[in-house]
C-alpha positions as CSV (number, residue, x, y, z in Angstrom):
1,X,118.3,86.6,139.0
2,X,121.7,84.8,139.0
3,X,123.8,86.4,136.7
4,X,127.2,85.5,135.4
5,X,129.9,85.3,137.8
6,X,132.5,85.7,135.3
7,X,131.8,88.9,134.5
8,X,131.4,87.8,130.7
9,X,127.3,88.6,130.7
10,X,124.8,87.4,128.2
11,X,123.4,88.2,125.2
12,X,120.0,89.8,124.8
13,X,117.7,90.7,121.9
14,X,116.0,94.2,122.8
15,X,112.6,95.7,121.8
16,X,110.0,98.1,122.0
17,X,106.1,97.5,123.5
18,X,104.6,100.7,123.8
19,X,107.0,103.2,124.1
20,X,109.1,100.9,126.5
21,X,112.2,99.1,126.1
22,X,112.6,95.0,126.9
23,X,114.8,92.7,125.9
24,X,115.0,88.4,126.1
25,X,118.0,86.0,126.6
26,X,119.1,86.0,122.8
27,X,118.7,81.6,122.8
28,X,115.2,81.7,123.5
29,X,114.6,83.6,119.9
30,X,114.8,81.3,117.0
31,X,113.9,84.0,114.1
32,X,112.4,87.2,113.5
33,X,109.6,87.7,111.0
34,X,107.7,90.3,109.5
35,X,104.0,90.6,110.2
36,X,102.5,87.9,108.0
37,X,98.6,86.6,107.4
38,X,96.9,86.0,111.5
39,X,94.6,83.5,111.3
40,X,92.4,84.1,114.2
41,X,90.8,81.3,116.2
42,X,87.6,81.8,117.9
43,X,87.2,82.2,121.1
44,X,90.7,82.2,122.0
45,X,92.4,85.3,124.3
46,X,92.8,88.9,123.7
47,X,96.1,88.3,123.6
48,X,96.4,85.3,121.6
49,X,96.1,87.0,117.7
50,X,95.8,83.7,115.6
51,X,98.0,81.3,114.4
52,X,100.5,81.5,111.5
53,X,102.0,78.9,109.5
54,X,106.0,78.3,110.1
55,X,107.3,76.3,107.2
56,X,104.4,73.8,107.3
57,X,104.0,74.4,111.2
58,X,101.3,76.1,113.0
59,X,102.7,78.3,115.0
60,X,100.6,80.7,117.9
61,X,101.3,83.8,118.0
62,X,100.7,86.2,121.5
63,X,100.8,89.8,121.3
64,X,103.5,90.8,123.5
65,X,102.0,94.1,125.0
66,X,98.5,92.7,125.5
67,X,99.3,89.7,127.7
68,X,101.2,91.9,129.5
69,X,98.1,94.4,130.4
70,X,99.3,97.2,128.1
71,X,96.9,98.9,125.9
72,X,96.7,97.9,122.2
73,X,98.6,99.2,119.3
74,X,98.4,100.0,115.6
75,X,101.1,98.2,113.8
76,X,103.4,99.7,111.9
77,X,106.0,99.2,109.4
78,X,108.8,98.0,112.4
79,X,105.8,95.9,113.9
80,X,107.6,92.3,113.6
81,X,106.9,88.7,115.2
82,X,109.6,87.3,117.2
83,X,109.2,84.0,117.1
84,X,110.8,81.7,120.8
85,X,111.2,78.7,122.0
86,X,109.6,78.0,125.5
87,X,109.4,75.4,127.8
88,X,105.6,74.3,127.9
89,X,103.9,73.0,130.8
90,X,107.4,72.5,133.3
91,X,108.1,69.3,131.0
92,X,111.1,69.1,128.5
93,X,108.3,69.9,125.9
94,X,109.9,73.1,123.9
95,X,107.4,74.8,122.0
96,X,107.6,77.7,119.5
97,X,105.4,80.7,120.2
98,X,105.5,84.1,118.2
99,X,105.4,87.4,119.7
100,X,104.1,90.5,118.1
101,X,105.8,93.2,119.3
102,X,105.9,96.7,118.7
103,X,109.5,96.6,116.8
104,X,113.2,94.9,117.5
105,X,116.0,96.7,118.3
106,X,119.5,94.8,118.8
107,X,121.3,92.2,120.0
108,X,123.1,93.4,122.8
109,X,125.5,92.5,125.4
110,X,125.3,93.1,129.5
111,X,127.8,92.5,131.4
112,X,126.8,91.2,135.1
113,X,127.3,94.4,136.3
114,X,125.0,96.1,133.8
115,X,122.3,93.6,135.0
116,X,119.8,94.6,138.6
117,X,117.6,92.6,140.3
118,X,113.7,93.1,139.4
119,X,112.2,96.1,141.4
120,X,110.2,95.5,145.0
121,X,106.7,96.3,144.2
122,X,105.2,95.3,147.3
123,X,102.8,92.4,147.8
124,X,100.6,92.3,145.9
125,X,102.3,93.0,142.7
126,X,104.1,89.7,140.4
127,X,107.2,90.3,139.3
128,X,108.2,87.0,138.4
129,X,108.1,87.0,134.8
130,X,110.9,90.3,135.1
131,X,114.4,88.3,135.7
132,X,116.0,91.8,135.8
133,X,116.7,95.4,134.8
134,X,119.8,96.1,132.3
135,X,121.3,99.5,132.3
136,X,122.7,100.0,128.6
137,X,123.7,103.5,128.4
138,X,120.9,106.1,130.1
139,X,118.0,103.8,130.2
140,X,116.8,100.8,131.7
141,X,115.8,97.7,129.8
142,X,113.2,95.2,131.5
143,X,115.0,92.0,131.0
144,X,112.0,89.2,130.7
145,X,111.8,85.7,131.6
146,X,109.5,84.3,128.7
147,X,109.0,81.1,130.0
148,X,107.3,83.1,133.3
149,X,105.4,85.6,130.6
150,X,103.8,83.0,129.5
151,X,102.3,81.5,132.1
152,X,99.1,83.3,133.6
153,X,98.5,82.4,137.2
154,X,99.3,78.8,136.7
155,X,97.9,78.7,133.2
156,X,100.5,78.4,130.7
157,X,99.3,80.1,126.8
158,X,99.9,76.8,126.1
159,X,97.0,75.4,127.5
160,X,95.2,78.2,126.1
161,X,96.2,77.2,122.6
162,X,96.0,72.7,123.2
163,X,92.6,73.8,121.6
164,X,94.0,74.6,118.5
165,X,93.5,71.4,116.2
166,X,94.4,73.4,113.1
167,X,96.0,71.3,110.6
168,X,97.8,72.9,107.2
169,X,97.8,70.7,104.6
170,X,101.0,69.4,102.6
171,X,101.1,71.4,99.0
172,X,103.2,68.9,97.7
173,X,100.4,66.4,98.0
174,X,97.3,68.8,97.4
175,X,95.4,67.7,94.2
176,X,94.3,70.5,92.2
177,X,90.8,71.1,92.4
178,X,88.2,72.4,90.0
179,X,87.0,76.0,90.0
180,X,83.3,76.8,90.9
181,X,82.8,77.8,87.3
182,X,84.0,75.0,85.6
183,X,81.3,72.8,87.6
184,X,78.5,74.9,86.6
């Protein structure tokens, strides 16, 4: 991980997936929202919970702890979607994504030398997507590298989701329609 040399660090947002602390480079989160209406698309992922709508925008959204091969979760009142930009596909192409996770913590600073490279674990194990650990008082935060979370094996979620052709319609423009009963 290359890590400021100036000693002035970076800026992370932290969170909890199942018990366990992570945290992402504080740019790559646009917002954070509470857990709103899923719609789920067929046939898509585990890990892929639906779609929500963004101010007029369809916006996927991945639970966090499932694409990373955790164990599912019951939400709960801190249950919140953070929603990122990523780069899709290697191109230039940002795209937002939301991530359900378990509940947000803080913004917090690390300084270079609060920041370790990501573990040896042999192999066969990918730790790509891990860009480092950060030491913030007794425990250790897995610092992630969302671009390299989302992408599974070569596949990016992306791809996953180009099947999406879910459209919201413009309320402004919406003509009222008659109710069922008034037809009859």
């Amino acid at each position: 991980m290359e890590t400021n040399q100036d000693n002035t660090g970076s800026q992370f947002l932290s969170f909890i997936l199942r018990d366990e602390h992570f945290a992402v480079e504080i740019f790559k989160v646009r917002e954070v929202l509470d857990v709103t209406t899923l719609t789920r698309i067929p046939r898509m992922p585990d890990y892929l919970c639906g779609v929500i709508n963004l101010r007029g925008n369809v916006v996927p959204v991945v639970d966090l702890g499932l694409k990373l091969g955790m164990d599912s979760f019951d939400r709960t009142v801190n249950t919140c979607i953070m929603i990122v930009e990523i780069n899709a596909d290697n191109d230039a192409r940002a795209v937002n994504m939301g991530l359900l996770t378990d509940g947000v913590q803080e913004v917090i600073d690390l300084t270079s030398e609060e920041i370790v490279p990501a573990p040896e674990m042999g192999s066969g194990m990918n730790t790509k997507f891990i860009k480092g650990m950060g030491r913030k008082k007794d425990k250790f935060l897995i610092l992630l590298d969302i671009n390299q979370v989302l992408t599974d094996e070569g596949q990016s979620v992306d791809s996953d989701i180009e099947q999406i052709d879910v459209q919201i319609p413009d309320q402004s423009v919406m003509e009222p329609t008659e109710s069922v009963e008034a037809q009859m």
